[in-house]
C-alpha positions in Angstrom: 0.0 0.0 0.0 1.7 3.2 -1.0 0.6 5.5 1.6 2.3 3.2 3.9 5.2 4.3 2.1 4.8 7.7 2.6 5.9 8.5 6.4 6.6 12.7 6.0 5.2 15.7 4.7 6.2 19.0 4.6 5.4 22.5 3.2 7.7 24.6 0.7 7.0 28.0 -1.2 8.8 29.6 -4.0 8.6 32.4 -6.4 10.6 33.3 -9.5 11.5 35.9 -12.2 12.1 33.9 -15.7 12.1 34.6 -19.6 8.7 32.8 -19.9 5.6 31.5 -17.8 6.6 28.2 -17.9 10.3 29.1 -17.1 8.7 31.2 -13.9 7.3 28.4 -12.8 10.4 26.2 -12.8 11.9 29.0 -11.2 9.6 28.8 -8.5 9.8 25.5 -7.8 13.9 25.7 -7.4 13.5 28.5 -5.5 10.9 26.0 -3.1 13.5 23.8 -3.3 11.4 20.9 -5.2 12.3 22.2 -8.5 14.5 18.9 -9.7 11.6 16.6 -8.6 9.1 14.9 -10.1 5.4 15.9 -8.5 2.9 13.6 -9.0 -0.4 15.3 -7.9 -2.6 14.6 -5.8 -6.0 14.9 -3.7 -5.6 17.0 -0.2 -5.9 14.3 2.3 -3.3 14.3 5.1 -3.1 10.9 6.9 -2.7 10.4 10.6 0.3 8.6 10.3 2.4 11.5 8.4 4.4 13.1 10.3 4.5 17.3 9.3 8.2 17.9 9.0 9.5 21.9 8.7 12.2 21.3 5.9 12.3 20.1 2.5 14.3 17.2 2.3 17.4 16.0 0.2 15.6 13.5 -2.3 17.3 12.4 -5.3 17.1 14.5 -8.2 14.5 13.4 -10.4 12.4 10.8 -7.8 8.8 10.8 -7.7 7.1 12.7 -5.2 3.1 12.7 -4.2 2.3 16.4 -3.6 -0.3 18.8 -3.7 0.2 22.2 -4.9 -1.0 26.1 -6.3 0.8 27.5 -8.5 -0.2 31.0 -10.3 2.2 32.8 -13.2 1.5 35.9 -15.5 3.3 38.0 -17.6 1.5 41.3 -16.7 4.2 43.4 -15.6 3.5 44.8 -11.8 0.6 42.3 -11.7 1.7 40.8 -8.1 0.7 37.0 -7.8 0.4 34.5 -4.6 -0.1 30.9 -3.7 -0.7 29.2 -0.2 -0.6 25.7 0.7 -1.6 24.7 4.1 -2.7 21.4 6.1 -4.9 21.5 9.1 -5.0 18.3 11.8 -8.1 17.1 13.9 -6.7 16.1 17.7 -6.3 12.3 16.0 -3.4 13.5 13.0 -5.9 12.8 11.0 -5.8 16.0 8.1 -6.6 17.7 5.0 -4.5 20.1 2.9 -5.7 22.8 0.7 -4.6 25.3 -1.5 -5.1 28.8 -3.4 -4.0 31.6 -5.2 -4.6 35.3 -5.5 -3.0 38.6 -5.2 -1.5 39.0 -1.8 -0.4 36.5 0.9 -2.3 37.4 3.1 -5.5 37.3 0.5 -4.7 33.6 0.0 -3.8 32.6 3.8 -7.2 33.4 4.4 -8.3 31.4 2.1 -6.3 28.5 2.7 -7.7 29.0 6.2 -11.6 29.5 5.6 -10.9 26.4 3.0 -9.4 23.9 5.8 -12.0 25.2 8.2 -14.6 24.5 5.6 -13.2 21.0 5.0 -13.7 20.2 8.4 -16.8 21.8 9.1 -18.3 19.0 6.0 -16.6 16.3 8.0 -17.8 17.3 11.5 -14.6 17.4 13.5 -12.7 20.2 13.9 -8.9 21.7 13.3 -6.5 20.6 16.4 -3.6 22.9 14.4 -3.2 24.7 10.8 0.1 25.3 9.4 0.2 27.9 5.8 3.1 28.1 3.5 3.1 31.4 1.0 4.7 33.1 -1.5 4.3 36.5 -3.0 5.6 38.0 -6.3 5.7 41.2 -8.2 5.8 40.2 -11.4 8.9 42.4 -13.8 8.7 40.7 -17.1 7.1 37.0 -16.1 7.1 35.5 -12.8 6.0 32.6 -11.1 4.9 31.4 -7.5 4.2 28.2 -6.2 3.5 26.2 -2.7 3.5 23.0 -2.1 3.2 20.1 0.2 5.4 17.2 -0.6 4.4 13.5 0.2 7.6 11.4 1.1 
Protein backbone atom coordinates (compact mmCIF):
# COMPACT_ATOMS: atom_id res chain seq x y z
CA UNK A 1 0.00 0.00 0.00
CA UNK A 2 1.65 3.23 -1.02
CA UNK A 3 0.56 5.52 1.62
CA UNK A 4 2.33 3.17 3.95
CA UNK A 5 5.19 4.31 2.12
CA UNK A 6 4.75 7.73 2.62
CA UNK A 7 5.93 8.52 6.43
CA UNK A 8 6.65 12.74 6.02
CA UNK A 9 5.16 15.69 4.74
CA UNK A 10 6.24 18.95 4.63
CA UNK A 11 5.39 22.48 3.21
CA UNK A 12 7.73 24.59 0.69
CA UNK A 13 6.99 27.99 -1.19
CA UNK A 14 8.84 29.60 -3.97
CA UNK A 15 8.61 32.39 -6.43
CA UNK A 16 10.57 33.30 -9.53
CA UNK A 17 11.47 35.93 -12.23
CA UNK A 18 12.09 33.88 -15.69
CA UNK A 19 12.10 34.64 -19.55
CA UNK A 20 8.71 32.82 -19.92
CA UNK A 21 5.63 31.54 -17.84
CA UNK A 22 6.56 28.15 -17.90
CA UNK A 23 10.31 29.05 -17.06
CA UNK A 24 8.75 31.17 -13.87
CA UNK A 25 7.26 28.39 -12.75
CA UNK A 26 10.42 26.17 -12.81
CA UNK A 27 11.87 29.03 -11.18
CA UNK A 28 9.61 28.80 -8.54
CA UNK A 29 9.80 25.48 -7.79
CA UNK A 30 13.86 25.66 -7.43
CA UNK A 31 13.47 28.49 -5.50
CA UNK A 32 10.87 25.97 -3.13
CA UNK A 33 13.49 23.83 -3.30
CA UNK A 34 11.43 20.95 -5.24
CA UNK A 35 12.34 22.18 -8.51
CA UNK A 36 14.46 18.93 -9.73
CA UNK A 37 11.63 16.64 -8.55
CA UNK A 38 9.13 14.90 -10.11
CA UNK A 39 5.35 15.92 -8.49
CA UNK A 40 2.88 13.56 -9.04
CA UNK A 41 -0.43 15.32 -7.91
CA UNK A 42 -2.63 14.58 -5.78
CA UNK A 43 -5.99 14.94 -3.69
CA UNK A 44 -5.57 16.96 -0.21
CA UNK A 45 -5.87 14.29 2.27
CA UNK A 46 -3.29 14.26 5.11
CA UNK A 47 -3.10 10.90 6.91
CA UNK A 48 -2.67 10.37 10.61
CA UNK A 49 0.35 8.57 10.31
CA UNK A 50 2.44 11.51 8.39
CA UNK A 51 4.45 13.09 10.26
CA UNK A 52 4.52 17.27 9.34
CA UNK A 53 8.23 17.85 8.95
CA UNK A 54 9.54 21.92 8.66
CA UNK A 55 12.16 21.32 5.86
CA UNK A 56 12.31 20.09 2.45
CA UNK A 57 14.34 17.15 2.35
CA UNK A 58 17.42 15.98 0.15
CA UNK A 59 15.61 13.50 -2.31
CA UNK A 60 17.31 12.41 -5.26
CA UNK A 61 17.05 14.48 -8.24
CA UNK A 62 14.45 13.37 -10.36
CA UNK A 63 12.40 10.78 -7.76
CA UNK A 64 8.81 10.83 -7.74
CA UNK A 65 7.07 12.68 -5.19
CA UNK A 66 3.10 12.67 -4.15
CA UNK A 67 2.32 16.37 -3.65
CA UNK A 68 -0.33 18.84 -3.69
CA UNK A 69 0.16 22.20 -4.87
CA UNK A 70 -1.04 26.15 -6.25
CA UNK A 71 0.82 27.53 -8.46
CA UNK A 72 -0.21 31.04 -10.26
CA UNK A 73 2.19 32.82 -13.23
CA UNK A 74 1.52 35.85 -15.48
CA UNK A 75 3.32 37.97 -17.60
CA UNK A 76 1.53 41.31 -16.73
CA UNK A 77 4.18 43.40 -15.58
CA UNK A 78 3.55 44.83 -11.79
CA UNK A 79 0.63 42.27 -11.67
CA UNK A 80 1.71 40.75 -8.05
CA UNK A 81 0.73 37.02 -7.75
CA UNK A 82 0.44 34.49 -4.60
CA UNK A 83 -0.12 30.86 -3.74
CA UNK A 84 -0.65 29.24 -0.23
CA UNK A 85 -0.64 25.68 0.75
CA UNK A 86 -1.62 24.71 4.12
CA UNK A 87 -2.66 21.44 6.10
CA UNK A 88 -4.89 21.52 9.14
CA UNK A 89 -5.03 18.32 11.79
CA UNK A 90 -8.08 17.14 13.85
CA UNK A 91 -6.69 16.11 17.69
CA UNK A 92 -6.31 12.34 16.03
CA UNK A 93 -3.40 13.47 13.04
CA UNK A 94 -5.89 12.78 11.02
CA UNK A 95 -5.81 16.02 8.11
CA UNK A 96 -6.56 17.73 4.96
CA UNK A 97 -4.54 20.06 2.94
CA UNK A 98 -5.70 22.78 0.71
CA UNK A 99 -4.55 25.30 -1.46
CA UNK A 100 -5.10 28.79 -3.38
CA UNK A 101 -4.04 31.63 -5.17
CA UNK A 102 -4.64 35.29 -5.54
CA UNK A 103 -3.01 38.65 -5.17
CA UNK A 104 -1.49 39.01 -1.79
CA UNK A 105 -0.42 36.55 0.95
CA UNK A 106 -2.28 37.40 3.08
CA UNK A 107 -5.55 37.25 0.47
CA UNK A 108 -4.67 33.61 0.04
CA UNK A 109 -3.83 32.57 3.85
CA UNK A 110 -7.23 33.37 4.40
CA UNK A 111 -8.29 31.42 2.12
CA UNK A 112 -6.28 28.52 2.71
CA UNK A 113 -7.75 28.95 6.17
CA UNK A 114 -11.62 29.47 5.62
CA UNK A 115 -10.86 26.39 3.00
CA UNK A 116 -9.39 23.93 5.81
CA UNK A 117 -12.03 25.17 8.24
CA UNK A 118 -14.62 24.48 5.56
CA UNK A 119 -13.18 20.99 5.00
CA UNK A 120 -13.72 20.20 8.36
CA UNK A 121 -16.79 21.81 9.10
CA UNK A 122 -18.27 18.98 6.01
CA UNK A 123 -16.65 16.26 8.00
CA UNK A 124 -17.80 17.26 11.51
CA UNK A 125 -14.62 17.40 13.51
CA UNK A 126 -12.73 20.18 13.94
CA UNK A 127 -8.88 21.73 13.32
CA UNK A 128 -6.49 20.63 16.36
CA UNK A 129 -3.56 22.89 14.35
CA UNK A 130 -3.16 24.66 10.79
CA UNK A 131 0.12 25.34 9.37
CA UNK A 132 0.21 27.86 5.79
CA UNK A 133 3.10 28.13 3.48
CA UNK A 134 3.15 31.38 1.00
CA UNK A 135 4.71 33.12 -1.49
CA UNK A 136 4.28 36.54 -3.05
CA UNK A 137 5.56 37.97 -6.34
CA UNK A 138 5.74 41.20 -8.22
CA UNK A 139 5.75 40.20 -11.37
CA UNK A 140 8.92 42.37 -13.76
CA UNK A 141 8.66 40.70 -17.11
CA UNK A 142 7.08 36.96 -16.09
CA UNK A 143 7.10 35.53 -12.83
CA UNK A 144 6.03 32.59 -11.06
CA UNK A 145 4.88 31.36 -7.50
CA UNK A 146 4.24 28.23 -6.20
CA UNK A 147 3.47 26.25 -2.73
CA UNK A 148 3.46 23.04 -2.13
CA UNK A 149 3.24 20.15 0.22
CA UNK A 150 5.39 17.24 -0.58
CA UNK A 151 4.45 13.53 0.19
CA UNK A 152 7.58 11.45 1.12
Amino acid sequence: MLSRSVQYACLAAGKAEGPTELNAFDGALLAAGIGDLNLVRVTSIMPRHVSLVQEVPQLEKGEFVLVVYGARTSSVAGEILASAVGVGRAADGFGVVMEGQGASAQEVEADVQAKIEAAFRMRGLKAAVVQIAAAEHRVQRCGGVVAACLFF
